[in-house]
N, C-alpha and C positions, 0 to 999 in steps of 0.2 A: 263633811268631807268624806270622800270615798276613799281608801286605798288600799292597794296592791301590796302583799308582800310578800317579798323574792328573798327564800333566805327565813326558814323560821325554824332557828336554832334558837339558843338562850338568848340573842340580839333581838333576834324579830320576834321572840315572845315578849319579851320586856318592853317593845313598841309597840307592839298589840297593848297591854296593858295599859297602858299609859293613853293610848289613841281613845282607846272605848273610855277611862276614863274623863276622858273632855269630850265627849259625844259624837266623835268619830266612829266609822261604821269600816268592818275590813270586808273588802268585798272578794277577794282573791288570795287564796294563799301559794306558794309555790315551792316546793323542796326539791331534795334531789330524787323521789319518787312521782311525782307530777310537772316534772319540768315541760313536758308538752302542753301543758295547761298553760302556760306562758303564751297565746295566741290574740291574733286581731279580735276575733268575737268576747272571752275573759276578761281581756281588757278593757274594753270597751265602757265595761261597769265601775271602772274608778275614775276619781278624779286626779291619783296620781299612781307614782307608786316606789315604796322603798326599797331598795339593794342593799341586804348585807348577807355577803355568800362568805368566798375567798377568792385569792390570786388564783384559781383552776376555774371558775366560770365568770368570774366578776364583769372582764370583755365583753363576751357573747352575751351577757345579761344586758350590759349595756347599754351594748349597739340592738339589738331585740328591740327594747324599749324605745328606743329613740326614734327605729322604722316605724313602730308601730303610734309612734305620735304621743304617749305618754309622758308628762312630768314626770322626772327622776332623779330622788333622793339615792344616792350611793354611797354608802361608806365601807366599801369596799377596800382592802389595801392589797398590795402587794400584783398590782398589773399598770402601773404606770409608765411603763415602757412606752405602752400602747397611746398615751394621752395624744399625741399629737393627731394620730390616726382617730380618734374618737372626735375632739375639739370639731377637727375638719369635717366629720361628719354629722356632728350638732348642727354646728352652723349651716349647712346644705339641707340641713331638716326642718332648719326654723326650728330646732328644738329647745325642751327645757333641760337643763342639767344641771345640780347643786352636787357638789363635790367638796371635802373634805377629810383627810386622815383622822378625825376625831371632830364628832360632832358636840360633845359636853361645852356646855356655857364657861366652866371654869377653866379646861383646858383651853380654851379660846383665848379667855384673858389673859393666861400663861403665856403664848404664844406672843400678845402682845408685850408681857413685863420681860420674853427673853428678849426679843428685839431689843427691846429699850436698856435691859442692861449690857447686851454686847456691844451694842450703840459706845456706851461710855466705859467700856473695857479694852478700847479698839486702840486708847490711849496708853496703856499700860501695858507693855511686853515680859512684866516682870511678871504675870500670872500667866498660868497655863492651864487651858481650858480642857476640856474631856466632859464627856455626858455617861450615862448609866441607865438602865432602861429595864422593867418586871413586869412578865405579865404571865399569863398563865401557859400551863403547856399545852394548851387548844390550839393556842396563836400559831399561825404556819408559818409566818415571816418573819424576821429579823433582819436588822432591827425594824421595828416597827413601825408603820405609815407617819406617827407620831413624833417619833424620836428624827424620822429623816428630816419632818417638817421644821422642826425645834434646831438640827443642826444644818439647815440652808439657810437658815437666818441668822444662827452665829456667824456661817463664811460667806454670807452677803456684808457682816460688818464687822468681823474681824482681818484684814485682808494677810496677815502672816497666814492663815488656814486655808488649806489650797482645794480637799478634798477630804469627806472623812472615811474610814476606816469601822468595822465591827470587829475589829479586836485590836489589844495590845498594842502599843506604839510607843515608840522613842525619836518616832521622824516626828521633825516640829513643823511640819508644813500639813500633818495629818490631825484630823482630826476624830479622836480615840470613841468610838460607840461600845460599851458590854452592855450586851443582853443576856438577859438572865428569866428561863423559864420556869417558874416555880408557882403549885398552885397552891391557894386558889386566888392567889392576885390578881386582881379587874385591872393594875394597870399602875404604873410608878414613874417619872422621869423625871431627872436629877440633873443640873447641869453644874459643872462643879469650875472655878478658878480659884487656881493654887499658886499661893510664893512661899516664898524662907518663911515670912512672918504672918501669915493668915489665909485661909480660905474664905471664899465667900460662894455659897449654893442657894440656886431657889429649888423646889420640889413639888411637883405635882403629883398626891397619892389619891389614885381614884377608892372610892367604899365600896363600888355597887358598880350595877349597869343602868343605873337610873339616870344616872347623869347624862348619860351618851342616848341613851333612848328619847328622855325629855325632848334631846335638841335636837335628833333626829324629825319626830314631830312638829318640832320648830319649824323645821327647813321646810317640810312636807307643805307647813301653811302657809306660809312665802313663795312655795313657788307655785302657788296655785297663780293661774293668770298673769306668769313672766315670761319671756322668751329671749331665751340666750344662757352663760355659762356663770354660776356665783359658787361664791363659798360663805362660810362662814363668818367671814367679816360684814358679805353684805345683809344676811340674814339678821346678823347683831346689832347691824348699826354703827360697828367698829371703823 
């Protein structure tokens, strides 16, 4: 497999790594010093290609990609304003697009054990929920693509939780986000339900960037030869 990558800070080095070692070839690299390199002919040489910038070009990376007819892997955070205007132009492209606020296999599975236990916390008014979020001070956003992902599916099934909040709260219809920039953390998310008589947390502490790399590559190989919009659950099998 060929690929593209858009984005080669600590992210897209550790997916280079990772690519060459499973005998993957990079055909194109692009930063914020070659971003014109980004054209019909460059592209042309991969078979896909990765997005990890920021929320200031992540869009324009996007939709680039999409005209220009290439599979695209994005892990991009902090522009999803934008989703519907992209979606709509996937699909008018016949395009590929794998999207995800965190590509690591483990985080994935968290994703599905938070559903599952807000599922059966939805019962219990006597806890109160709040999450907690670390990552390093590179991260532009807050809270993180992650932590949003983790609390739309507390308030998909908790329904006292109406919207949540990145700081402090005493409204019980919010639900409380701290983020906390501190390095050299790859990445923490904590979801916490509190009463009089017990807490009960799960935790996700990332080690590395290996985790999030790995699955990036994941995604890269799955969407070779799909057409249409996935994430991470369909990449897993989840």
């Amino acid at each position: 497999m060929k690929i593209a990558l858009i984005g080669y800070g600590k992210m897209g080095q550790a997916i280079e790594k990772i690519a060459l070692e499973k005998g993957h070839e990079i055909v194109l690299k692009i930063d914020i010093n070659n971003a014109a390199d980004l054209n019909k002919e460059n592209i042309a040489n991969a078979d896909v290609a990765i997005e990890f910038t920021g929320p200031h070009s992540a869009y324009e990376n996007v939709m680039k990609c999409l005209e220009l007819g290439i599979p695209l892997v994005c892990g991009s955070t902090g522009w999803l304003d934008k989703w519907a205007e992209v979606k709509q132009f996937c699909e008018e492209q016949k395009g590929t697009l794998i999207y995800a606020s965190n590509y690591s296999i483990g985080v994935n599975l968290f994703f599905e054990l938070n559903t599952r236990l807000a599922k059966l916390m939805s019962g219990y008014p006597q806890y109160e929920v709040s999450m907690e979020e670390i990552h390093h001070t590179q991260k532009k956003d807050a809270p993180s693509g992650t932590a949003i992902t983790l609390a739309e599916q507390v308030l998909g099934n908790i329904p006292a939780k109406k919207h949540w909040v990145n700081h402090l709260s005493d409204n019980p219809e919010e639900l409380e986000i701290i983020s906390e920039r501190i390095d050299p953390a790859p990445g923490t998310h904590k979801i916490r339900y509190a009463s009089s008589v017990d807490d009960i947390e799960i935790i996700h502490t990332a080690h590395n960037r290996i985790g999030f790399a790995g699955g990036a590559v994941l995604a890269a190989e799955f969407a070779i030869n799909k057409k249409g919009i996935f994430g991470m659950k369909e990449v897993l099998g989840l």
